[in-house]
C-alpha positions as CSV (number, residue, x, y, z in Angstrom):
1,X,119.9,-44.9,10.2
2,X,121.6,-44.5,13.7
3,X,118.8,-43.4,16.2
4,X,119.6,-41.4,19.4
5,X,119.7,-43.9,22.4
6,X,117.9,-41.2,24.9
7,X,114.8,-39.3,24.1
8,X,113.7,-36.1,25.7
9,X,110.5,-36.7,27.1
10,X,109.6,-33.7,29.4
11,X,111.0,-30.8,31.3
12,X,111.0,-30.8,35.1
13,X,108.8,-27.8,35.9
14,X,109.0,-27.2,39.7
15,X,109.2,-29.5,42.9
16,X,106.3,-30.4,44.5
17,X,105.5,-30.2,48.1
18,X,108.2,-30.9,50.8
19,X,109.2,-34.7,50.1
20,X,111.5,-33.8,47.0
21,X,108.7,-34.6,44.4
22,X,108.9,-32.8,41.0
23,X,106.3,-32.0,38.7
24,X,107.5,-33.4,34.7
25,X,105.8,-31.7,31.8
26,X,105.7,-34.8,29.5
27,X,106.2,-34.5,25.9
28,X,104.1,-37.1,24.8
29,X,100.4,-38.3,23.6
30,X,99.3,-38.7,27.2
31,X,101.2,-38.1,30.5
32,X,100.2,-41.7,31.2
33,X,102.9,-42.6,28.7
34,X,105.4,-41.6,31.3
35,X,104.3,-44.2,33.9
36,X,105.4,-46.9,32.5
37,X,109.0,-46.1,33.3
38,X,110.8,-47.3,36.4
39,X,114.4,-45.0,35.1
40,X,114.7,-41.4,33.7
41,X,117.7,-40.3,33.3
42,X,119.0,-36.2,33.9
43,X,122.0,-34.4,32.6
44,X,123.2,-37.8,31.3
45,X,122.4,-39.5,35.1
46,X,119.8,-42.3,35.8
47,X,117.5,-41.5,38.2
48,X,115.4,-44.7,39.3
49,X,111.4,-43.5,39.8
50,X,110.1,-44.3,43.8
51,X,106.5,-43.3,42.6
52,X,104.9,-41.5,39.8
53,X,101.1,-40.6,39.0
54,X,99.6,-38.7,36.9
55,X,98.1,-35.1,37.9
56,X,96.4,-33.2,35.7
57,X,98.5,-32.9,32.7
58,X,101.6,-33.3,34.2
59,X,103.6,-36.0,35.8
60,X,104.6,-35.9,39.9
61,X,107.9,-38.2,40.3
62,X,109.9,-39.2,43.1
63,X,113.1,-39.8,42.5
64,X,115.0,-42.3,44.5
65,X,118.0,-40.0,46.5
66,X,115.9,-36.7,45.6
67,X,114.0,-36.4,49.2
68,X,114.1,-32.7,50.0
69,X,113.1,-29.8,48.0
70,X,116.2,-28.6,47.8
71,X,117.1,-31.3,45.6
72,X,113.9,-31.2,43.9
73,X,114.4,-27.5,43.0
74,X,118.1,-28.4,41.6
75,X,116.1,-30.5,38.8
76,X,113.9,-27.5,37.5
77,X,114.0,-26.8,33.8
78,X,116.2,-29.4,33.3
79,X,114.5,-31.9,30.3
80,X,114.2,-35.4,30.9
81,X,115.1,-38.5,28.9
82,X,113.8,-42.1,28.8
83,X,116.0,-45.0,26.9
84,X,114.5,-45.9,23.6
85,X,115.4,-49.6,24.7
86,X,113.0,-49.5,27.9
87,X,109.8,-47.5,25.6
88,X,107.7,-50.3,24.5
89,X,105.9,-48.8,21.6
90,X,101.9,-50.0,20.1
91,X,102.0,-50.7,16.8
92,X,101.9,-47.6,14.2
93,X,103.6,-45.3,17.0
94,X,106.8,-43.6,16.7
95,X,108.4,-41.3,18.2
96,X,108.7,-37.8,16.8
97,X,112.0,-37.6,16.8
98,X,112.1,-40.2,14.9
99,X,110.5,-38.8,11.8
100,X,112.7,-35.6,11.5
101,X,115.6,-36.2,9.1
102,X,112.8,-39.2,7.1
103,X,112.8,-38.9,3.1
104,X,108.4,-38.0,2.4
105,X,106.8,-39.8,-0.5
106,X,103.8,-40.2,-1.6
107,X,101.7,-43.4,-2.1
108,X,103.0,-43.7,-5.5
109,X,106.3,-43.5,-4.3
110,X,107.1,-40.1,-5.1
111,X,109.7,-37.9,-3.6
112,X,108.1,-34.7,-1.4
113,X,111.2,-34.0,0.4
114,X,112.5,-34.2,4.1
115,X,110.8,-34.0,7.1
116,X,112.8,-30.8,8.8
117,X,110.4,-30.1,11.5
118,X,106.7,-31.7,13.5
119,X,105.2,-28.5,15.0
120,X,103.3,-28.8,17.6
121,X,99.8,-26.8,16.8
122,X,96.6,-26.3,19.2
123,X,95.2,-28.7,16.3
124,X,97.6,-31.3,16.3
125,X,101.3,-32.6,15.2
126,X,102.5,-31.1,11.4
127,X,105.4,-32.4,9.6
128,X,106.9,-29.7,7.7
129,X,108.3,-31.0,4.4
130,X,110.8,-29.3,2.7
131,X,112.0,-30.0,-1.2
132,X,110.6,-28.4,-4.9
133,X,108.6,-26.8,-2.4
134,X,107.2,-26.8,1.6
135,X,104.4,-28.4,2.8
136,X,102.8,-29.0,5.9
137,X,100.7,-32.3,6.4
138,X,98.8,-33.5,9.6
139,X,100.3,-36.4,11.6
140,X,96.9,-38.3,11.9
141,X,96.3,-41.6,10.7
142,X,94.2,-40.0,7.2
143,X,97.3,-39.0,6.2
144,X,100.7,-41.1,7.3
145,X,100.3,-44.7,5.8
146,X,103.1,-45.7,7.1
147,X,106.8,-44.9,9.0
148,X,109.3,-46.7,8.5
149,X,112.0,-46.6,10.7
150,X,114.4,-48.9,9.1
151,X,114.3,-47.0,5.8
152,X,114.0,-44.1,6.9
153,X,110.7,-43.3,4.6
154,X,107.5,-41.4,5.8
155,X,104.7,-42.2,3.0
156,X,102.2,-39.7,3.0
157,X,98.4,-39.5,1.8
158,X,98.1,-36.3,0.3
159,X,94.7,-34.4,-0.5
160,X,94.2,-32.0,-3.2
161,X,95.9,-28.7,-2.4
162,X,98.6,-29.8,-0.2
């Protein structure tokens, strides 16, 4: 299966101070995640990354040519992509995107359904499955044995109940 090149990774919230900074809402594990990236890109434009650091749990970014808060301010609520090419994954990670659109089975091998949607709860990630019927199972470790990209599969550990 075809995967999208550029993944949405945060939204530029508002600049920051007077130097063109903006503050990124990252859509990831841990804003950290977004420091190891030297290009975003913005309405289908690189922008090459001067500095970023974490603060709290957002991301401040300079972006190379954005040095006034005008041009900061121009950025706000627009998302922000990285290239899958440059994202340099640890084993057993994935990106969400990636499981939407995966066939669900079960460790027998069983078809659940599609994934159609991973909600993102105060408790955690949820895949929503949809086939015979819908159900929702946690993204954690106890319960996804494995991803696999290639195939397109999601093999899930169900408990009783789900």
């Amino acid at each position: 299966m075809e995967r999208d090149r550029f993944i949405e990774t945060g939204r530029v919230t508002a600049p920051h101070g007077i130097r063109g900074d903006v503050k990124v809402e990252p859509w990831a594990d841990s804003p950290e995640f977004l420091l190891g990236f030297d290009v975003f890109y913005v309405d289908g434009k690189p922008l090459p990354v001067k500095s970023a650091r974490v603060h709290g749990k957002f991301v401040l970014v300079s972006f190379e040519g954005v040095d006034t808060v005008e041009k900061a301010d121009a950025l706000r609520n627009k998302t922000v992509y990285i290239d899958r090419a440059d994202a340099d994954l640890p084993e057993g990670k994935y990106f969400v995107s990636d499981l939407v659109g995966m066939e669900a089975v079960d460790e027998k091998g069983e078809k659940l359904g599609t994934v159609t949607d991973i909600l993102d709860l105060p408790s955690g990630s949820v895949a929503e499955i949809k086939g015979a019927r819908e159900i929702l199972v946690p993204v954690r470790p106890e319960f996804v044995v494995s991803a696999d990209i290639d195939n397109n599969t999601l093999t899930l550990r169900l408990i009783e109940g789900m």
